[in-house]
C-alpha positions as CSV (number, residue, x, y, z in Angstrom):
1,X,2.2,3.9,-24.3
2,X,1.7,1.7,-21.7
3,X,4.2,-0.4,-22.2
4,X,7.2,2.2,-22.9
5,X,5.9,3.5,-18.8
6,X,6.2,0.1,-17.7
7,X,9.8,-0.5,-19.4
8,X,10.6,3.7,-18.0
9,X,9.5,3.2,-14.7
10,X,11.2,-0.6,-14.6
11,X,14.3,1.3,-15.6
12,X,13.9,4.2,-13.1
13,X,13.8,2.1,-10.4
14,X,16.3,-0.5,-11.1
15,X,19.0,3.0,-11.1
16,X,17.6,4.1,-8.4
17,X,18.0,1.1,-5.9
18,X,21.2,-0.6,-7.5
19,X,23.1,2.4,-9.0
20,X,25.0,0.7,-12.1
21,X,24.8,-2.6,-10.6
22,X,22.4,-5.0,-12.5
23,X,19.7,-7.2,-11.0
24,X,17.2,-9.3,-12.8
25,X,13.4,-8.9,-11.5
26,X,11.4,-12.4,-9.8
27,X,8.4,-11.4,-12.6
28,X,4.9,-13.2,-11.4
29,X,3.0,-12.6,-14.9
30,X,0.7,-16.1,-15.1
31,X,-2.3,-14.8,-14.1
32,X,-2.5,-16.9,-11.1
33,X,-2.2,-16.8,-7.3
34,X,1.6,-17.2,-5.4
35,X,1.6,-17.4,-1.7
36,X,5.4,-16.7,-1.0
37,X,6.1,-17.9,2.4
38,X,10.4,-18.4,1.5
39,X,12.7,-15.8,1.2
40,X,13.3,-13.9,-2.6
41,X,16.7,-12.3,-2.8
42,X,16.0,-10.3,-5.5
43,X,13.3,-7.5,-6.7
44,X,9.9,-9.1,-7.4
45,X,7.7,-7.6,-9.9
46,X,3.5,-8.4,-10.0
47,X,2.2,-8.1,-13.6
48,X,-1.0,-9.2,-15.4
49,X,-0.6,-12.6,-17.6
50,X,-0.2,-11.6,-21.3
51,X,-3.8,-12.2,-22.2
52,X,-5.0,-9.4,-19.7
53,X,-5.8,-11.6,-16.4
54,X,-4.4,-10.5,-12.9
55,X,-1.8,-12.4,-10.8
56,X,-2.5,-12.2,-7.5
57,X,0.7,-12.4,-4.9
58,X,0.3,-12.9,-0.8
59,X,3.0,-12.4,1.3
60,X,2.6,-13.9,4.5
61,X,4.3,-15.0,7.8
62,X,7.7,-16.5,7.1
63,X,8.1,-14.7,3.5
64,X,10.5,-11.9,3.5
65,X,11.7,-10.1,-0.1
66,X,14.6,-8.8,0.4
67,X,14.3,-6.0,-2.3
68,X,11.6,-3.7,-4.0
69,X,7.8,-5.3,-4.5
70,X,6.5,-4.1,-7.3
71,X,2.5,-4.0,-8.5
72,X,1.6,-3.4,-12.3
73,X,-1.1,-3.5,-14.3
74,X,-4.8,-5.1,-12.5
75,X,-2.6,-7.2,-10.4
76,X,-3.4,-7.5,-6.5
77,X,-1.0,-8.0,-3.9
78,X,-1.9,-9.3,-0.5
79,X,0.5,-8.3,2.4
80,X,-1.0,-10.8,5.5
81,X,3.0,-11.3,7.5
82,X,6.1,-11.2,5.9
83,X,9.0,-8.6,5.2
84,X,9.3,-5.8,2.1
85,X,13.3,-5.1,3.1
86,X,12.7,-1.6,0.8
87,X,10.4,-0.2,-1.2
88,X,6.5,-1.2,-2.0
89,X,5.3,0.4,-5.3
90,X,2.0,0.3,-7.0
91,X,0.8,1.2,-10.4
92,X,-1.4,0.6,-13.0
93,X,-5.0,0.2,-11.7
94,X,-3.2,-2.1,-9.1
95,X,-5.0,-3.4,-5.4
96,X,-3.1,-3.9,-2.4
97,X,-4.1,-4.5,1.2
98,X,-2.0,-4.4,4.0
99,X,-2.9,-6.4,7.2
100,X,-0.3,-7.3,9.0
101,X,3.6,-7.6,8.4
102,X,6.4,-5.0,7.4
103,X,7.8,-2.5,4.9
104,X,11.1,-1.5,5.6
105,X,11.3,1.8,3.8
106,X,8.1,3.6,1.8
107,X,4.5,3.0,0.5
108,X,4.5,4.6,-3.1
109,X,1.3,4.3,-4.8
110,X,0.4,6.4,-8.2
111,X,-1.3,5.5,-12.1
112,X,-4.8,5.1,-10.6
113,X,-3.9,2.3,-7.8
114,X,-5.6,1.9,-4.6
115,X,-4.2,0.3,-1.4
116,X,-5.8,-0.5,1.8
117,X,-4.1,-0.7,4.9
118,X,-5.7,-2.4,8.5
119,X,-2.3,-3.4,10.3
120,X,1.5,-3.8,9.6
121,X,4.2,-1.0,9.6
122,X,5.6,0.9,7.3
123,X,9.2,2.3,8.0
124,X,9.3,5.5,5.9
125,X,7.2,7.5,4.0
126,X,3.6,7.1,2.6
127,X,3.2,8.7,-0.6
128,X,0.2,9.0,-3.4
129,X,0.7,10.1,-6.7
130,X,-1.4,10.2,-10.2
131,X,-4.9,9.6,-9.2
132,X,-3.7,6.5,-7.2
133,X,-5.8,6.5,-3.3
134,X,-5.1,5.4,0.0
135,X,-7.1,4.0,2.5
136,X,-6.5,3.8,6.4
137,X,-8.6,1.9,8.6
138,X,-8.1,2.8,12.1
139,X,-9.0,5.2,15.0
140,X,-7.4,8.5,17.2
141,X,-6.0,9.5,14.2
142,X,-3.9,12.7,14.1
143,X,-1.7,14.7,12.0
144,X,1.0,16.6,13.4
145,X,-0.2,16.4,16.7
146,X,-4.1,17.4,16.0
147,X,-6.9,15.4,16.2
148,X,-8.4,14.6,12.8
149,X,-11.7,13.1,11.7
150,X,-12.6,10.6,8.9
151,X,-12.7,11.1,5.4
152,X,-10.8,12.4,2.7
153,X,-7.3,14.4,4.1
154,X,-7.3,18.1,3.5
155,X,-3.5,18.8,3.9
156,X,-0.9,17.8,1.6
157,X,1.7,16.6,4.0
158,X,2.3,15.9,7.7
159,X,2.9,13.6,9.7
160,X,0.1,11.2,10.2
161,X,-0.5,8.8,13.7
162,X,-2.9,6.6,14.8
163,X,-4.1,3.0,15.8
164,X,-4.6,0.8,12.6
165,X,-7.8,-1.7,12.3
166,X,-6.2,-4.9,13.9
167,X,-5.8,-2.8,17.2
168,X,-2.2,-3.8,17.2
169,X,0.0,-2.1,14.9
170,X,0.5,1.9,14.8
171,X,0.8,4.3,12.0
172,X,3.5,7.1,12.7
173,X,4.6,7.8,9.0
174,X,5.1,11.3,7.3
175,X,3.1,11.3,4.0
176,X,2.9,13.2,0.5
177,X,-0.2,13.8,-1.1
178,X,-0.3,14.3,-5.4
179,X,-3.0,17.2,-5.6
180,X,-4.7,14.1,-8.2
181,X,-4.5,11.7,-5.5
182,X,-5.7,10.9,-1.9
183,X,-5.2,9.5,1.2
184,X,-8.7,8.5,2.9
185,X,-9.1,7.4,6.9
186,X,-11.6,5.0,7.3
187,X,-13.4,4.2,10.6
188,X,-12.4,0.7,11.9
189,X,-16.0,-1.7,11.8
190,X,-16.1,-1.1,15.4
191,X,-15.8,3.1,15.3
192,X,-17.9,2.5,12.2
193,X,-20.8,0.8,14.5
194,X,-20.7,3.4,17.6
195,X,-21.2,6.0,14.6
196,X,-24.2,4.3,13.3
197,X,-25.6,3.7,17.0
198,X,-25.2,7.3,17.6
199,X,-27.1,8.1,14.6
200,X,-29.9,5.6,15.8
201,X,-30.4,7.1,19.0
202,X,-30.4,10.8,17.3
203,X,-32.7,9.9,15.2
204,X,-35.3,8.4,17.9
205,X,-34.7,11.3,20.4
C-alpha cells in the first residue's frame, strides 16, 4: 500500500509541476549522506535504501535545485543554505530542519512527517497535512496581526509572522492546518531561558 502512494503521489506531482511534459527525478535511495553544494536541474527525490536505511541529503550554501525536493520514507533532509526553486514536500515518517537558505514557493508536509524550522524563508504557503507537525522556533510571533503565545496553534489558517531562531530571517507566510496535523511555535533557547528564569524567581518569591 505503501508503495502504490509513493508511485500516486510521484505521479501527482510530476502532472502537477510539468503538465504533460516528462522529467526524470535525481533519486538519492543509498542510505547514505549527500551534501549537494552544485546546482540539480531537475526534481530530486530523498528515499530510504531498499533494505530500510535512511538517506540523509543537506543542502547548503552554493547548492540550488532548481525543481521540487522531495522527502519519502525515514529519510532526513537538512536545509543549512542553498535554493529549493519550487516546492519542498515531505512524507512518510520523513525529518527536515530548516536553518538557513530558501524555498521559493511552499512547505508541504503530511503522512506523519515532522519538520523543524530555525531560519531561511519560505516564499509561499506553509501547509500540514495527515498527522505530519510543524515546528517554529522563534519569537513575537503573531497571526493576522495578534500576538500569539507558544505551543500548539488553535486556528486553522492565517497568516503567521514572526522572528525565526537564528535572529535573522522572518516568517510572513499564510499557512493551512489538516485538523490531524499541527503547526507548533517553539520558544527560541534564549526566550526559552528568560521563561525558566521567570519561573525561578516565582518560585523563590
Amino acid at each position: 500500500m505503501k508503495e502504490i502512494e509513493k508511485i500516486i503521489m510521484v505521479i501527482m506531482l510530476t502532472v502537477v509541476c510539468l503538465g504533460t511534459a516528462e522529467v526524470n527525478a535525481l533519486i538519492f535511495n543509498d542510505g547514505g549522506t549527500h551534501t549537494i553544494d552544485w546546482t540539480i536541474d531537475q526534481p530530486v527525490s530523498v528515499e530510504d535504501s531498499p533494505g530500510g536505511d535512511f538517506t540523509t541529503l543537506n543542502l547548503v550554501e552554493g547548492g540550488s535545485i532548481t525543481w521540487w525536493l522531495n522527502a519519502l520514507d525515514n529519510s532526513k533532509i537538512n536545509i543549512f543554505g542553498g535554493a529549493i526553486q519550487d516546492d519542498l514536500w515531505t512524507y512518510h515518517y520523513s525529518q527536515t530542519t530548516i536553518s538557513a537558505g530558501s524555498i521559493t514557493d511552499d512547505l508541504n508536509a503530511s503522512n506523519d512527517s515532522v519538520v523543524f524550522i530555525s531560519g531561511g524563508s519560505i516564499g509561499d504557503q506553509i501547509v500540514a497535512t495527515d498527522a505530519s507537525q510543524i515546528n517554529i522556533l522563534g519569537s513575537n510571533f503573531e497571526i493576522d496581526g495578534v500576538p500569539v503565545g507558544y505551543g500548539e496553534i488553535s486556528v486553522t489558517s492565517g497568516l503567521l509572522t514572526g522572528t525565526l531562531e537564528n535572529g535573522i530571517d522572518i516568517i510572513n507566510n499564510n499557512f493551512y492546518i489538516d485538523p490531524d496535523a499541527s503547526i507548533f511555535l517553539v520558544p527560541e533557547p534564549s526566550t526559552l531561558l528568560m521563561l525558566g528564569a521567570g519561573c525561578l524567581i516565582f518560585r523563590t518569591c
